[in-house]
C-alpha positions as CSV (number, residue, x, y, z in Angstrom):
1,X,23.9,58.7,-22.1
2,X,25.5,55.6,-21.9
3,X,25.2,54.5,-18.4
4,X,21.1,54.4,-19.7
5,X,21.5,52.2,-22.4
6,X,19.4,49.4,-22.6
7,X,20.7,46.0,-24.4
8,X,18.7,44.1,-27.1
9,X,16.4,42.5,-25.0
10,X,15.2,45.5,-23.3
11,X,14.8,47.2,-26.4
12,X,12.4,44.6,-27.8
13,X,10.4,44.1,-24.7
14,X,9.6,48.5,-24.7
15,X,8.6,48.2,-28.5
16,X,6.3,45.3,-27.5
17,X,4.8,47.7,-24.3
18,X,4.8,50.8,-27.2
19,X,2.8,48.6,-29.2
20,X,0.4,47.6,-26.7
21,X,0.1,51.5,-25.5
22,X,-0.4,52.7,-29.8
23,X,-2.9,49.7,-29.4
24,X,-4.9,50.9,-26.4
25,X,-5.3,54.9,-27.7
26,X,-6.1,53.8,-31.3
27,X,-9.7,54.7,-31.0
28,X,-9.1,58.0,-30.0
29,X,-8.3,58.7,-33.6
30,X,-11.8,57.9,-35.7
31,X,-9.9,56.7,-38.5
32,X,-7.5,54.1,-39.7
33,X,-5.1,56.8,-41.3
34,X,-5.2,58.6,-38.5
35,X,-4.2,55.8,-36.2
36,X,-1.3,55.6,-38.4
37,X,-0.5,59.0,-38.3
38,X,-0.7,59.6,-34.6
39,X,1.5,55.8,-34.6
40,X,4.6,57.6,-36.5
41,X,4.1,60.6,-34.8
42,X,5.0,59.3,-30.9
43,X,7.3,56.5,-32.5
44,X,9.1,59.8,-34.0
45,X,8.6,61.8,-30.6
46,X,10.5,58.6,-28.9
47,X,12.8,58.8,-31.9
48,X,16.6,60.6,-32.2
49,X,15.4,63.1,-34.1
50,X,17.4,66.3,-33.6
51,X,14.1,68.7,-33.6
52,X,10.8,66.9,-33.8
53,X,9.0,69.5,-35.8
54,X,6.6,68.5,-38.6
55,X,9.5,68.0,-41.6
56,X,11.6,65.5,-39.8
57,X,9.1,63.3,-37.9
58,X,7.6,62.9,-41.2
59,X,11.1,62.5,-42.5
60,X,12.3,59.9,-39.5
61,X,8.2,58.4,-40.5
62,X,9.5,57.8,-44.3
63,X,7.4,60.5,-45.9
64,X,8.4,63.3,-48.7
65,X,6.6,66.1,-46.7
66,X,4.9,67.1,-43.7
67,X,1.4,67.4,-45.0
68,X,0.3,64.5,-43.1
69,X,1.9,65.1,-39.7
70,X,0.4,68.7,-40.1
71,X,-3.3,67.3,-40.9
72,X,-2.8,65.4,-37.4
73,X,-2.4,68.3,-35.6
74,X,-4.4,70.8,-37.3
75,X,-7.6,69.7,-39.5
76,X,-7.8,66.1,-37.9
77,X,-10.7,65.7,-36.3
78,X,-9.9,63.9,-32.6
79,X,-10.2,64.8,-29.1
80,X,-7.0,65.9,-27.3
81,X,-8.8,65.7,-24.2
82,X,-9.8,62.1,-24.8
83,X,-5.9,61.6,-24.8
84,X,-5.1,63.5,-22.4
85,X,-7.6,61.6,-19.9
86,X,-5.8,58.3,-21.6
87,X,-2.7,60.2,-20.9
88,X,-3.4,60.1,-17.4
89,X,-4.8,56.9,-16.8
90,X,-2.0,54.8,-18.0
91,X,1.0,57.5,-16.2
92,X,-1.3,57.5,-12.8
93,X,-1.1,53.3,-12.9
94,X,2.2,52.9,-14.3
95,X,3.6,54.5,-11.5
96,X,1.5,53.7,-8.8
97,X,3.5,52.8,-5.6
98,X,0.8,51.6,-2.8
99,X,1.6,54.6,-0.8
100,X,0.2,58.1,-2.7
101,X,1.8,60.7,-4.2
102,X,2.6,64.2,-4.8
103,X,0.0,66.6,-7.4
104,X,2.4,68.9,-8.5
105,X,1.6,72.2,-10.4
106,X,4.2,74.7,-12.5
107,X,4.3,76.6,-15.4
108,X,7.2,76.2,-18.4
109,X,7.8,78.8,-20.8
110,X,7.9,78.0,-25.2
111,X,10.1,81.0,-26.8
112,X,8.2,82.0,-29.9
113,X,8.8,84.4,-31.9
114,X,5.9,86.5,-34.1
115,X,2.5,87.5,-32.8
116,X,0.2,85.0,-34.7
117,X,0.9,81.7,-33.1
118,X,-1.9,81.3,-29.8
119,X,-1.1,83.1,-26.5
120,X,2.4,84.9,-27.6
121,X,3.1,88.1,-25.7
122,X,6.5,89.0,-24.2
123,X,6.1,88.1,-21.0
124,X,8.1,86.8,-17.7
125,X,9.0,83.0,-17.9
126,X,11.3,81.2,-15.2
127,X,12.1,78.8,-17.6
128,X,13.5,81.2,-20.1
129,X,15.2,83.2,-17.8
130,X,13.4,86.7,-18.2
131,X,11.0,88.7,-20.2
132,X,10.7,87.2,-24.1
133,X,7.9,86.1,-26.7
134,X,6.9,83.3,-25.8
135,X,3.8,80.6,-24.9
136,X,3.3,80.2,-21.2
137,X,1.7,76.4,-20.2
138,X,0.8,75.6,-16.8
139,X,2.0,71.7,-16.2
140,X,0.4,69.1,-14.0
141,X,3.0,66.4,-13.0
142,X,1.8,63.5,-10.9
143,X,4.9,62.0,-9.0
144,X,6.0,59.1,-6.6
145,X,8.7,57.0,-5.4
146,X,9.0,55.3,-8.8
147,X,9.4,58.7,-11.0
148,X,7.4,61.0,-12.8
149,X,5.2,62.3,-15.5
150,X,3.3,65.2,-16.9
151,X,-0.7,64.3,-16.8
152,X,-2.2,67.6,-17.7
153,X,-1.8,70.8,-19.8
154,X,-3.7,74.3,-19.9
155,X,-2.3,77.0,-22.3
156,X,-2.4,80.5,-20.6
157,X,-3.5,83.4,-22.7
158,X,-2.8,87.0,-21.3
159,X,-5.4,89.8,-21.6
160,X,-4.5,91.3,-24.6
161,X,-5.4,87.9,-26.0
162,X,-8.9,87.5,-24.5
163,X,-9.3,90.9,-24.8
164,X,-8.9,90.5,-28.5
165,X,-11.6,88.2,-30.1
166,X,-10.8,88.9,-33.6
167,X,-6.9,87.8,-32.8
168,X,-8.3,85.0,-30.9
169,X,-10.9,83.9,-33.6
170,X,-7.8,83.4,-36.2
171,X,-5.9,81.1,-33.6
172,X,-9.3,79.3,-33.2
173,X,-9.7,79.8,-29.7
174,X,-12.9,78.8,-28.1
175,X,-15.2,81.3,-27.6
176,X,-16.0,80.3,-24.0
177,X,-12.6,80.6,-22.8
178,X,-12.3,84.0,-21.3
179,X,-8.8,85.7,-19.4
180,X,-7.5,83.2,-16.2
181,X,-4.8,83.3,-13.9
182,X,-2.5,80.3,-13.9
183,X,-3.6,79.5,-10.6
184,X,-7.4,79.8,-11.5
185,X,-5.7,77.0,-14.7
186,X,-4.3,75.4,-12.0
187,X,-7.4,74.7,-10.4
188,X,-9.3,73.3,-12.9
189,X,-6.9,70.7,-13.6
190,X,-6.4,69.3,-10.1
191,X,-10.4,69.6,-9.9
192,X,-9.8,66.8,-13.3
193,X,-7.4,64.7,-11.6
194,X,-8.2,64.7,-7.6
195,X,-10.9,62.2,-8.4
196,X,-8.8,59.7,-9.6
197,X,-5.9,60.0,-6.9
198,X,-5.4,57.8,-4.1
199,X,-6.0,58.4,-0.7
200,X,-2.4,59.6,0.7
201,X,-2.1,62.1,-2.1
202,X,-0.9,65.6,-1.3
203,X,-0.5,68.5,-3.6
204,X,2.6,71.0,-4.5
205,X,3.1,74.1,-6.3
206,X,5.7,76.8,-6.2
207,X,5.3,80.7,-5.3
208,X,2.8,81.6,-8.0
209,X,0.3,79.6,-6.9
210,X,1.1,79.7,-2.9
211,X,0.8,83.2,-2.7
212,X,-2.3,83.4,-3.8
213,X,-4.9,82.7,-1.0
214,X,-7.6,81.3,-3.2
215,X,-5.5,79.0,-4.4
216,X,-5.2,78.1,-1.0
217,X,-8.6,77.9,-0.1
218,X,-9.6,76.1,-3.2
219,X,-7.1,73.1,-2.2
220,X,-8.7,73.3,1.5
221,X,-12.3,73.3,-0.1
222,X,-12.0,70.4,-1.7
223,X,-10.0,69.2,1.1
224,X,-6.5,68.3,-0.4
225,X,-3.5,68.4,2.0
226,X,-0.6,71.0,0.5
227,X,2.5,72.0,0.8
228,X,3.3,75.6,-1.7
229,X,5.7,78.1,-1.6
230,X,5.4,81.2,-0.2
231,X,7.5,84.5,-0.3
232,X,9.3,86.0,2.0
233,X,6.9,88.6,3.1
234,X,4.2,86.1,3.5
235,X,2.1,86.8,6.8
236,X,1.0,83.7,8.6
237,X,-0.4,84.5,11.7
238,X,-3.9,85.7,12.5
239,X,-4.8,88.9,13.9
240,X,-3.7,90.2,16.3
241,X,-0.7,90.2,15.6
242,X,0.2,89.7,11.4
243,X,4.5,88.3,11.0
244,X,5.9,87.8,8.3
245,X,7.3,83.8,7.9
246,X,10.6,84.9,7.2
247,X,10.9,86.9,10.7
248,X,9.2,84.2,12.6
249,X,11.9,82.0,11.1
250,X,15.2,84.0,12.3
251,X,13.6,84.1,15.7
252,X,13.4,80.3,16.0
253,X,16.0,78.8,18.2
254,X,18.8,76.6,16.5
255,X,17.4,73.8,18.2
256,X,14.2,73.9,16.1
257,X,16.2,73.0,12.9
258,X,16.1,69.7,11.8
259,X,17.6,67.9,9.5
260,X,15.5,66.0,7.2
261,X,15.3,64.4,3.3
262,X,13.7,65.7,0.8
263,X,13.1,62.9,-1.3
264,X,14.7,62.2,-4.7
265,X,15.7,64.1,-7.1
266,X,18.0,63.9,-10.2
267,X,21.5,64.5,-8.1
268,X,20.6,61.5,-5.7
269,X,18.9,62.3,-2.5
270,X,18.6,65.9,-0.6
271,X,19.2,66.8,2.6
272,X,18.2,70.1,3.9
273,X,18.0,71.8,7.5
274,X,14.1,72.2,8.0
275,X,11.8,74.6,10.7
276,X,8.4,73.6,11.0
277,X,6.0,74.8,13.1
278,X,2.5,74.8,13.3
279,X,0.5,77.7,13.0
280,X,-2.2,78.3,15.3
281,X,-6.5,78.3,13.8
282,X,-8.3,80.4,16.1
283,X,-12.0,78.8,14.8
284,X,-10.5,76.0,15.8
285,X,-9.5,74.6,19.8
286,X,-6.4,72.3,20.0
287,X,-7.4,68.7,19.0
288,X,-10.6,68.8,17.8
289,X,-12.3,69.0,14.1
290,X,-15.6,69.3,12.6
291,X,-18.4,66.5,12.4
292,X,-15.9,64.0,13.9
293,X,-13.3,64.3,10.8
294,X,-9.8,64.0,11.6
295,X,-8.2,67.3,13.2
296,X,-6.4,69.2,10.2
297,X,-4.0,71.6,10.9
298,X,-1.7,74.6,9.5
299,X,2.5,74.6,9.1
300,X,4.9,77.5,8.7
301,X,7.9,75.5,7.1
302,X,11.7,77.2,6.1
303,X,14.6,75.3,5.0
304,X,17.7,76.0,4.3
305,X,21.4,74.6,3.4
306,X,23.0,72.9,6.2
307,X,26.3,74.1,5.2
308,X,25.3,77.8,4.8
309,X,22.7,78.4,7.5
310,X,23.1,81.8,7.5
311,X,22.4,81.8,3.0
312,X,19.2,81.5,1.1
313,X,16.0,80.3,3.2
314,X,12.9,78.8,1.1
315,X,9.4,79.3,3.1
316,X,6.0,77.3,2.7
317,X,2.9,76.7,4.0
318,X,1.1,73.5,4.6
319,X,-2.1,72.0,5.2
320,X,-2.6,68.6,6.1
321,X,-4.0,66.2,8.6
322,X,-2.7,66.9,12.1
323,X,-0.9,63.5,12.7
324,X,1.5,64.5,9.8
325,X,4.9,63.7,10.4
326,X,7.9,66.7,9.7
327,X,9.6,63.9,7.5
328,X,6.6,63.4,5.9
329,X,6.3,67.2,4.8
330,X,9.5,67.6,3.9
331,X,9.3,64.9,1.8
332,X,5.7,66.9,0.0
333,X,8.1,70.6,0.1
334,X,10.3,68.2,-1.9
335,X,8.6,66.9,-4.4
336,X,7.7,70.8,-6.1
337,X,10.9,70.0,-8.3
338,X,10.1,66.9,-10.0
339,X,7.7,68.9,-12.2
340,X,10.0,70.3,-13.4
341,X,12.1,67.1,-13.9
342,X,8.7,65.9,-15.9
343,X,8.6,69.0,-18.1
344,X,12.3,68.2,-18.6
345,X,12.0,65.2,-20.0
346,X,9.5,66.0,-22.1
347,X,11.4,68.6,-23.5
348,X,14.5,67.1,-24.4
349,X,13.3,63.9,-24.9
350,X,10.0,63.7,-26.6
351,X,9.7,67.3,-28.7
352,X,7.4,69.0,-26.1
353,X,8.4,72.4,-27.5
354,X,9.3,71.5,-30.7
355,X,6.3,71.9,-32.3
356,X,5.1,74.7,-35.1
357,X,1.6,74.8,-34.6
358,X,-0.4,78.5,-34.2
359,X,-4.1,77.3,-32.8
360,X,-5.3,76.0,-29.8
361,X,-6.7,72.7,-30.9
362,X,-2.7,72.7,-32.6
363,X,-1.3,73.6,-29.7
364,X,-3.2,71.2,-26.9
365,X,-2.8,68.3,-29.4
366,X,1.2,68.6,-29.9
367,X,1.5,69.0,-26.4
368,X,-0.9,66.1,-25.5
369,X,0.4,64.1,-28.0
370,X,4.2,65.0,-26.4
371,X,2.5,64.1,-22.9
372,X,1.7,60.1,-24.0
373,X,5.6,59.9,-25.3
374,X,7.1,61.1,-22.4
375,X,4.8,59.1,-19.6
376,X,5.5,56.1,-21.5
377,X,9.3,56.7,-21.0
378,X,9.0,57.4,-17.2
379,X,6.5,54.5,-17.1
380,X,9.2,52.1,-18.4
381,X,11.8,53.4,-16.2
382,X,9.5,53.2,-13.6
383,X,9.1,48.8,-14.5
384,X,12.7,48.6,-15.6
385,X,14.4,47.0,-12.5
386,X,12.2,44.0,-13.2
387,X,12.4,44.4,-17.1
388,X,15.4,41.9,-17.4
389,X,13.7,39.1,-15.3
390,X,10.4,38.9,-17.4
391,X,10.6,37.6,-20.7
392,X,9.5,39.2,-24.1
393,X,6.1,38.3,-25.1
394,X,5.5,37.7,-28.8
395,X,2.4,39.4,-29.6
396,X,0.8,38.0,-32.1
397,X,-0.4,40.4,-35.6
398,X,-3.8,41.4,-35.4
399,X,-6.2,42.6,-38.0
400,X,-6.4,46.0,-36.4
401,X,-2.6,46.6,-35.7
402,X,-2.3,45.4,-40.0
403,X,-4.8,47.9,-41.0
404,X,-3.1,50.6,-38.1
405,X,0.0,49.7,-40.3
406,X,-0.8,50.6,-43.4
407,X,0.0,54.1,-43.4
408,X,0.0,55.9,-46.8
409,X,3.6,56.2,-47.9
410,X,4.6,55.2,-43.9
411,X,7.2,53.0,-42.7
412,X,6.6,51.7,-39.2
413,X,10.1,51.7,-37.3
414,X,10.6,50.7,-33.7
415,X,11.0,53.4,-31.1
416,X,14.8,54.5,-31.3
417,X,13.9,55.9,-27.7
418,X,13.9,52.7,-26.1
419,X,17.5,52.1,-27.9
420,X,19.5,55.0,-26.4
421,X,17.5,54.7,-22.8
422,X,16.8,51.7,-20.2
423,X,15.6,53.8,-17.5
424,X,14.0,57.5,-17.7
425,X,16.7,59.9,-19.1
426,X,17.8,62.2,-16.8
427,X,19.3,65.9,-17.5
428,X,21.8,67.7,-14.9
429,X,20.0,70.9,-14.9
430,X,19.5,73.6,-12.3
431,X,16.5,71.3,-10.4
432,X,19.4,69.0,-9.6
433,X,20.3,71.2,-6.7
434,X,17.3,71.6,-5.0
């Protein structure tokens, strides 16, 4: 790590934008200890703790035992939902770039072990490489040109969860929330976000949720341009006449390739050999759209390696205004991976699965909590590259950040995260070769 580390200036100007973001959530938490608490809990998340469970961020906060940290999370009384909305907010501006962005959905597996703690089953989880106990979330990452960051959360519970209400009573699950797909999850958090997106913005998700035509339809409903993942045996054309993308692919002529960026990544930019071909609406005749709107149109998309033409194909299917340039989808096809960069992050860097909570209300606020650390890490990264020609402002002690302070048997520190990191940290990973 230490091509990211920051030098003493740098360090004191994040503390001072820490400060400022501790400042602007405080009255999410009703309380002054609680402020305080939830203050030492993301200065620990952004600390070098080894595992940011309760008994060291209460150890790295200065305290004999967790019993604070574990109040926070458990019998607190606070909204994660008002956070997470804050959470949002500040990640959305922070890295706004003038020119859109990418709504990107995905799940990420928490290995758990036991039956007790909310939603753990043995099922299938990409992240963990199989079958195993474990939590499943589904992730919404918003991402542009200037990085990254996880802006919502939704904890999926399998059947023989909802289908258990005495099991779910004990974990304190709502009693409203009844089974869902992650894609039906999926759903109702872009249905949270799309209002506050800018016009430009396009939305991504991988296999699970692109082969699942009401997914598909509900992004088309509400009329947000996609680009998903589909499998192999996807059929794209209407009747008569069903094919399968991945035949219609092998038939195109080599010409048809092109080769076109994907946009950033971890390992530096990606190229990729790209098909794209637009996929004809029968309802609808060539050029024209409905009530005068702009024409939108449908794209069959494959890719592939330019060195190994003949290897491993990826297929998707896109949505999108009719004017849309190739570049412009690959560049959407792309951006499914930085999710995943985002969930990353949050994971090795800010304790998003470190937590040892059993509820929901435990559950949502560790994560949300893990959420606010990590966007204010990518949101730094994102301001960095003008960090070292602005000078440190001196901020001067209010009565609110002295009584904020004053944490029972606390010690405020300043965020070792900002010490070991100038820019977002990035982890070589599997992503990296997408």
């Amino acid at each position: 790590m230490d091509a990211w580390a920051a030098d003493i200036a740098q360090v004191a100007c994040w503390d001072d934008k820490l400060e400022e973001l501790l400042l602007s959530i405080g009255d999410v938490f009703p309380r002054v200890d609680l402020r305080g608490r939830a203050r030492a809990c993301v200065r620990g998340l952004l600390g070098p703790v080894s595992r940011k469970n309760g008994w060291q961020l209460a150890e790295y906060a200065g305290w004999d035992h967790p019993w604070l940290q574990q109040h926070l999370l458990d019998r607190a009384r606070w909204e994660a939902d008002e956070l997470r909305d804050r959470v949002r907010h500040y990640a959305m501006a922070g890295l706004a770039d003038g020119a859109g962005g990418v709504l990107v959905v995905d799940e990420t597996g928490f290995a758990k072990k036991g039956d007790t703690s909310v939603g753990v089953a043995r099922q299938f989880s990409g992240t963990l490489g199989g079958v195993f106990p474990c939590q499943v979330g589904v992730m919404a990452a918003w991402a542009t040109s200037r990085g990254q960051a996880l802006v919502d959360r939704e904890l999926y519970l399998p059947r023989p969860w909802t289908e258990d209400r005495a099991r779910c009573e004990a974990a304190h699950v709502p009693e409203a929330v009844a089974f869902a797909t992650k894609p039906r999850l999926a759903e109702k958090m872009i249905e949270r976000i799309w209002p506050e997106c800018p016009h430009g913005t396009w939305a991504a998700a991988d296999e699970v949720y692109g082969r699942d035509g009401a997914f598909r339809a509900f992004l088309e409903e509400h009329r947000i341009p996609y680009v998903v993942n589909v499998p192999t045996a996807q059929t794209v054309l209407p009747q008569p006449g069903w094919r399968r993308i991945a035949l219609l692919a092998s038939q195109a002529d080599q010409d048809q390739w092109r080769l076109l960026e994907a946009g950033p990544s971890t390992a530096g930019s990606r190229w990729w050999q790209w098909w794209i071909s637009r996929v004809p609406d029968p309802d609808l005749p060539i050029g024209t759209g409905e009530g005068g709107e702009r024409w939108w149109c449908r794209w069959m998309i494959a890719r592939r390696r330019p060195e190994d033409p003949a290897g491993r194909h990826d297929y998707y299917l896109a949505w999108g205004p009719a004017d849309t340039t190739p570049e412009h989808l690959a560049h959407v096809a792309g951006a499914r991976w930085r999710v995943e960069d985002a969930i990353k992050l949050g994971k090795h860097e800010c304790g998003l699965a470190d937590y040892e909570v059993r509820s929901w209300h435990g559950w949502y606020r560790h994560i949300t909590l893990s959420m606010l650390a990590a966007a204010f890490l990518a949101v730094q990264a994102a301001g960095s590259g003008n960090e070292h020609e602005e000078e440190a402002t001196d901020h001067s002690t209010s009565p609110a950040r002295d009584a904020d302070e004053q944490v029972k048997g606390g010690k405020p520190r300043t965020p070792h995260a900002s010490s070991r990191s100038s820019r977002t940290p990035r982890q070589r990973s599997a992503s990296s070769s997408h």
